[in-house]
C-alpha positions in Angstrom: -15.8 -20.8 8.7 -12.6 -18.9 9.8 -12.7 -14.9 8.1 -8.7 -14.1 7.2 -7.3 -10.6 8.3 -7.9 -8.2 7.9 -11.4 -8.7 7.8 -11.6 -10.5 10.7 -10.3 -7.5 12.7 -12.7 -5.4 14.7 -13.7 -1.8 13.7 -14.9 -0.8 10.1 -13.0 -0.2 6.8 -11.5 3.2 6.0 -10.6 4.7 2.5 -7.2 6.4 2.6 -4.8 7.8 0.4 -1.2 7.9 1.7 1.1 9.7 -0.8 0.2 12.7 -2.6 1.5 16.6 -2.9 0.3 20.2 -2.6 2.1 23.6 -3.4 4.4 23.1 -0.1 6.7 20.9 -2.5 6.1 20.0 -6.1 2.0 20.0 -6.4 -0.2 22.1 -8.0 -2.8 22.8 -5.6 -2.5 24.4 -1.9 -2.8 22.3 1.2 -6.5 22.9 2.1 -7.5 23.0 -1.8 -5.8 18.5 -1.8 -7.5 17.5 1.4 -10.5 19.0 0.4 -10.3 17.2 -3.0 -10.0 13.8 -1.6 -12.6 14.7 1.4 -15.3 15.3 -1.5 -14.6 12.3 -3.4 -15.6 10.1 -0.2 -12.1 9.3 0.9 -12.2 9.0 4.9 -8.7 10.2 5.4 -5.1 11.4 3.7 -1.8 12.3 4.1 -0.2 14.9 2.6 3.4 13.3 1.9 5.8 16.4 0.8 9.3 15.8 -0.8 11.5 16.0 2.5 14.0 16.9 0.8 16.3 20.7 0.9 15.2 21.6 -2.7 11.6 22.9 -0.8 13.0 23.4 2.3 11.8 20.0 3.9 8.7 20.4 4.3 6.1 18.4 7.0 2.2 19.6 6.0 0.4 20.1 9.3 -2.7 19.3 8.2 -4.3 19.0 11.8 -6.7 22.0 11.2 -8.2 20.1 8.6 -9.6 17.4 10.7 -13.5 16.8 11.8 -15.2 13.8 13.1 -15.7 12.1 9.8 -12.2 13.1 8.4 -8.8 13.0 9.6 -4.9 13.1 8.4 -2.1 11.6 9.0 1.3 13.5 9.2 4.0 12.3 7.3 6.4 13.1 4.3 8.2 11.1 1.5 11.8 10.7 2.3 14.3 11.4 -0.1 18.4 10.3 0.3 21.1 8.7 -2.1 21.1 6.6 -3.9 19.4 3.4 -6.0 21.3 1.0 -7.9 20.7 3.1 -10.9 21.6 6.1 -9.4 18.3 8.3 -8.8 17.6 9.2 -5.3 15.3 7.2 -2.5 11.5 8.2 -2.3 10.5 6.6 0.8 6.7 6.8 2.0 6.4 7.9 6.1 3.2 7.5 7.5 2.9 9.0 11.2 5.9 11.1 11.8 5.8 14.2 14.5 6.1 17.4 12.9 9.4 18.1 14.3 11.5 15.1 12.6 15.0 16.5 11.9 16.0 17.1 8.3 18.5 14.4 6.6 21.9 14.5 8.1 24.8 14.9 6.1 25.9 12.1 3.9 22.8 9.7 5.3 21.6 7.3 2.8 18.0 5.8 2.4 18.2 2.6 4.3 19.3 5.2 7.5 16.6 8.0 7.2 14.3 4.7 6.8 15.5 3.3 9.9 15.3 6.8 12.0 12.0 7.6 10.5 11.1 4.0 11.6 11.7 4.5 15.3 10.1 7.7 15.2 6.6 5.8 14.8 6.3 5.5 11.4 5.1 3.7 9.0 7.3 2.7 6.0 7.0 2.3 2.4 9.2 1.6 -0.7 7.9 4.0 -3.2 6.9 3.7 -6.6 9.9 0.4 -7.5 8.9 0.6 -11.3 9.4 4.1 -11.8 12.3 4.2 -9.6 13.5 1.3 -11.5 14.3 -0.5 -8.0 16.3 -3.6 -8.2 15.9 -6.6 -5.8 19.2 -5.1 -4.2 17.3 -1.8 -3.3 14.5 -3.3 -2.1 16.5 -5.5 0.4 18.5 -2.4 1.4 15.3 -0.7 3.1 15.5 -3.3 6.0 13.0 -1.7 8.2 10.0 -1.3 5.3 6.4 -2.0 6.3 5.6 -2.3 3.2 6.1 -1.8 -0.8 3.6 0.9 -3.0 2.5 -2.1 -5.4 0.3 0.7 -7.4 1.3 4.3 -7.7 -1.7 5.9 -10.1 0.3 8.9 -11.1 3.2 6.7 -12.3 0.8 4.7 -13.8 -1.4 7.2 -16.3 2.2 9.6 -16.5 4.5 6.7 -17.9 3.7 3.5 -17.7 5.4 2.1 -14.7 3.2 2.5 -11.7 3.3 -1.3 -10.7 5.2 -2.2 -7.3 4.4 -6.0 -7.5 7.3 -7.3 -9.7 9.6 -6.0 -6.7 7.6 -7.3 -3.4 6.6 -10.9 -5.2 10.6 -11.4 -5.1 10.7 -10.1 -1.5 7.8 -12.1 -0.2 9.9 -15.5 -1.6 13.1 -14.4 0.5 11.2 -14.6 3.7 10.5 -10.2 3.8 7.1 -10.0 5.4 6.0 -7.1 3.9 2.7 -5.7 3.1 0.9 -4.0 -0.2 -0.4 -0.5 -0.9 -1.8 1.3 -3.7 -1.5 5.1 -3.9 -2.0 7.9 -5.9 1.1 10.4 -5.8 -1.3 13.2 -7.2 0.3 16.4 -8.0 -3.1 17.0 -9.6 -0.9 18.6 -12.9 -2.6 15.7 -14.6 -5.4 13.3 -14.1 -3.2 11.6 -11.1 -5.6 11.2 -8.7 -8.4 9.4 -7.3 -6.9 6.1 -8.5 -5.5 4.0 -6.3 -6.3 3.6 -2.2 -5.8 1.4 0.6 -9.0 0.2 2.8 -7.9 0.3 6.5 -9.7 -2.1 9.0 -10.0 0.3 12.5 -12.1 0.7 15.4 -12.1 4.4 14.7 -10.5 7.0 12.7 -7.9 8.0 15.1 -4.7 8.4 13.4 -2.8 6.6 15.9 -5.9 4.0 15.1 -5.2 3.7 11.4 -1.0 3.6 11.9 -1.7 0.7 14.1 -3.8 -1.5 11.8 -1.4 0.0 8.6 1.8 -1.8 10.2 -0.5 -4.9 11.6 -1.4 -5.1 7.7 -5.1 -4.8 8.1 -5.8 -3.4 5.0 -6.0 -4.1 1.3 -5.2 -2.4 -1.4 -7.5 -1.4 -4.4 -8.1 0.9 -7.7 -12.5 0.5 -7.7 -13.1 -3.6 -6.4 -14.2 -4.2 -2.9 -12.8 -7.4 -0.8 -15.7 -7.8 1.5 -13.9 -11.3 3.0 -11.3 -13.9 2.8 -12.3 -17.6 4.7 -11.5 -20.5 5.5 -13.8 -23.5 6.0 -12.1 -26.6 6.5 -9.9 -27.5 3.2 -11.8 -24.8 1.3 -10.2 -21.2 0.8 -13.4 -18.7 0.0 -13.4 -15.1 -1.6 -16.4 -12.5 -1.7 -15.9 -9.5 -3.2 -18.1 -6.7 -5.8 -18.9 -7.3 -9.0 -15.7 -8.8 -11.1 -14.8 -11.2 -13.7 -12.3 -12.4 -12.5 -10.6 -13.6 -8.6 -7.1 -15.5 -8.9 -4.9 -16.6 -6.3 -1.7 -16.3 -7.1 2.2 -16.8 -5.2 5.7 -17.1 -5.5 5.6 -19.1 -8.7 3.4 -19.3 -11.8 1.1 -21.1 -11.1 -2.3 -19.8 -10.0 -5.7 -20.8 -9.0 -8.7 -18.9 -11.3 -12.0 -18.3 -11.3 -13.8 -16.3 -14.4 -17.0 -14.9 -15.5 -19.1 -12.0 -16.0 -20.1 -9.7 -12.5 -18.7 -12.9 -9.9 -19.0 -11.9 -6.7 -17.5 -15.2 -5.1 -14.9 -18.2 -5.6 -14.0 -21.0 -3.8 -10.8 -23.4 -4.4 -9.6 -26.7 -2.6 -7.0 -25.5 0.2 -5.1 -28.9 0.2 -4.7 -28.9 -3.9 -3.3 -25.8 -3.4 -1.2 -26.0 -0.8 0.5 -29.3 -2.0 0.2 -28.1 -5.5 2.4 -25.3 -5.0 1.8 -23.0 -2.3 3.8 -25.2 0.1 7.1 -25.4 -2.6 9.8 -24.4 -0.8 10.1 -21.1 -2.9 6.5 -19.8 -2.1 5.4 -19.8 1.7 2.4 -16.7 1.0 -0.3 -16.4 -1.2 -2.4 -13.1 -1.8 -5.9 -12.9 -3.8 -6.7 -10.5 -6.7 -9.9 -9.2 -8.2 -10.1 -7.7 -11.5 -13.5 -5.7 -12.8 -14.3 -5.7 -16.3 -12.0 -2.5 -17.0 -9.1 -3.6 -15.8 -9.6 -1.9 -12.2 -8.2 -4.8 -9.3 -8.5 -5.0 -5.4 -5.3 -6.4 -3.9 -4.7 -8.3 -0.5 -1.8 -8.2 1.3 0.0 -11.8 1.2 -1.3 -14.0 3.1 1.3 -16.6 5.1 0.8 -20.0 5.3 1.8 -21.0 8.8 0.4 -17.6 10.0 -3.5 -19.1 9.5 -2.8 -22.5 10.3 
């Protein structure tokens, strides 16, 4: 039996939160007030990702004082630069940037600051695509993304439109090897936080440690669920995970493989009726596994590629 990443990875899983906002930009709260917030609610790290944008002064939150041994940050921003398809500016999650990036120059648009936070070490991710109202245009644009925010919790409880997946399911079928993660974007005005993570798979809780696995894609995404693994054994495809009722598998078409009931913890399904079923079409080379509790709450995987585990 073969474990998938990224639980196959060395190291441990680490709960982290990659997009939220104190007093330095638009948030209610100061600096040391947020990271203490998500220290006490068992989170395991956090960045503090202020509007880089001239409106606050473009801000960077150097929240290096904040750190102990079972805590840390990671120092980043979200971008800002015109303009989407529909006219509303870029937000662009940057995970891992030095304190000292330069502000936007003049008349630089997102797919650029994208690309120079990009070789500055950071990692990258399209922003909240529903409430942005990101068409498959945009999302192409951003050619150097790591990644697309498939659940933004403060979008989601504010107005309806914190889902990221309709955008990155079209990507994944052009051949864009991105990967998934959830977020809050807490302002903590309302209820925003607390909602939506990502589980890194590390050998510690360096910084430099968790960047690395984040743009390797060992993580997965989730808003409660647990993923403990992903296997293979043989022709058989295996999923263990908390309490749920109910574990698909779905890809780049409709069809999907399903298993439901009350408090499953497992599911297996036939590799080879999947795989020539569907998951081989030529529209659909990836897969990725959901679990979804009995309110509604889901775990995500990143998309898994077919002739990446073979």
């Amino acid at each position: 039996m073969a474990l998938l990443a990224p639980f196959a990875a060395p190291g441990r899983f680490w709960r982290g939160n990659l997009h939220t906002h104190s007093n330095l930009s638009d948030g209610a709260l100061e600096p040391k007030a947020v990271v203490e917030a998500y220290k006490n609610a068992g989170y395991d790290f956090m960045q503090l990702s202020e509007h880089f944008i001239g409106n606050f002064d473009f801000p960077m939150a150097d929240t290096r004082a904040f750190r102990s041994n079972n805590f840390t940050t990671i120092i980043g921003c979200e971008l800002h630069a015109p303009e989407t398809a529909v006219g509303e500016l870029w937000h662009i999650v940057a995970a891992g940037l030095p304190l000292d990036f330069p502000r936007n120059f003049e008349g630089e648009t997102g797919a650029q600051v994208a690309r120079r936070a990009h070789e500055a070490g950071a990692f990258i991710g399209i922003a909240h695509p529903a409430w942005s109202q990101l068409t498959i245009e945009d999302g192409r644009s951003i050619d150097c993304a790591h990644a697309v925010e498939i659940y933004n919790h403060g979008c989601a409880i504010e107005n309806d439109r914190g889902d990221g997946w309709y955008l990155l399911d079209q990507m994944l079928t052009e051949g864009r090897r991105l990967t998934a993660f959830a977020t809050d974007d807490a302002h903590f005005k309302t209820p925003d936080h607390f909602g939506g993570w990502v589980h890194v798979k590390a050998d510690s809780l360096d910084p430099d440690a968790l960047l690395a696995s984040l743009k390797q894609g060992l993580y997965y995404s989730s808003m409660g669920p647990q993923i403990h693994a992903i296997e293979l054994n043989g022709k058989e495809i295996s999923i263990s995970c908390s309490p749920v009722d109910t574990i698909t598998v779905l890809c780049g078409t409709s069809r999907t493989a399903l298993r439901n009931g009350r408090a499953i913890t497992e599911a297996s399904f036939d590799l080879s009726k999947l795989e020539k079923g569907w998951l081989l079409r030529k529209q659909s080379g990836w897969f990725r596994v959901v679990a979804i509790d009995n309110a509604g709450k889901r775990a995500w995987s990143n998309p898994i590629w077919w002739d990446e585990i073979r």
